[in-house]
C-alpha positions in Angstrom: 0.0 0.0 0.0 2.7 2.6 1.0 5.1 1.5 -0.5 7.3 4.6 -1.0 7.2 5.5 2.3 11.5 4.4 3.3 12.8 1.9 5.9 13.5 4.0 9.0 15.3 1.0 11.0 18.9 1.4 10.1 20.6 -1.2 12.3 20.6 0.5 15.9 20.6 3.9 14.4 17.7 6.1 15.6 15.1 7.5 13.4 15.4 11.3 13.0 11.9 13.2 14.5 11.4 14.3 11.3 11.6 11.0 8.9 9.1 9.2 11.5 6.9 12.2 10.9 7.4 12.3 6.8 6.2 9.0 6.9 3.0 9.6 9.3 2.0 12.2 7.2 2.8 10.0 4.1 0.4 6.9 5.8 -2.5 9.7 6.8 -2.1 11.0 3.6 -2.6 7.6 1.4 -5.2 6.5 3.7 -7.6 9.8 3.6 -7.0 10.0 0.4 -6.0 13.6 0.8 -2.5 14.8 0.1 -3.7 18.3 1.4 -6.6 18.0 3.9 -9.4 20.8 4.0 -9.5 23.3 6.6 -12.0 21.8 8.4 -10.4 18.1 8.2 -6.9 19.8 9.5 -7.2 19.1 13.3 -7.9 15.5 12.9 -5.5 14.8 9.5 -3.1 16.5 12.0 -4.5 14.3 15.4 -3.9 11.6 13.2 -0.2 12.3 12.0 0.7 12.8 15.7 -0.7 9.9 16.4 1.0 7.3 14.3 4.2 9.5 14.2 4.1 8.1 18.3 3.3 4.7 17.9 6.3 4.8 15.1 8.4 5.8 17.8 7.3 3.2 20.5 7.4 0.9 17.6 11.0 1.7 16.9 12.0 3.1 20.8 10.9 -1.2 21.4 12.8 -3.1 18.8 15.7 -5.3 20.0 18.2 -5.5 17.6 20.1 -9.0 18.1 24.1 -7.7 18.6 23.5 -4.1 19.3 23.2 -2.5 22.7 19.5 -1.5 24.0 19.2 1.9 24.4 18.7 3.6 28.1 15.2 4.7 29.1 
């Protein structure tokens, strides 16, 4: 389905903020069907981005990789 949106796992390299959100956006977008929502869709196209854009980030904050060091929480 999204299937331009990139691999943010790089071996135990972190995600940059902005690449987990590029690719929220990118899911929200492909999903509504909107690439620029209406005014009055904003809050919630935006509700959603912040939304996914976190569970990316748990998603990724969780991961073991097998020979790298686990990050301190």
């Amino acid at each position: 389905m999204c299937r331009s949106i990139k691999v943010l796992r790089e071996g135990a390299t972190p995600a940059p903020d902005e690449d987990i959100e590029a690719a929220a956006r990118q899911f929200v977008r492909k999903i509504s069907g909107f690439s620029k929502p209406a005014a009055h869709n904003q809050a919630v196209f935006d509700e959603a981005v912040e939304e996914i854009a976190a569970a990316s980030q748990r998603l990724l904050d969780g991961l073991e990789i097998k020979g790298a060091a686990r990050k301190a929480s």
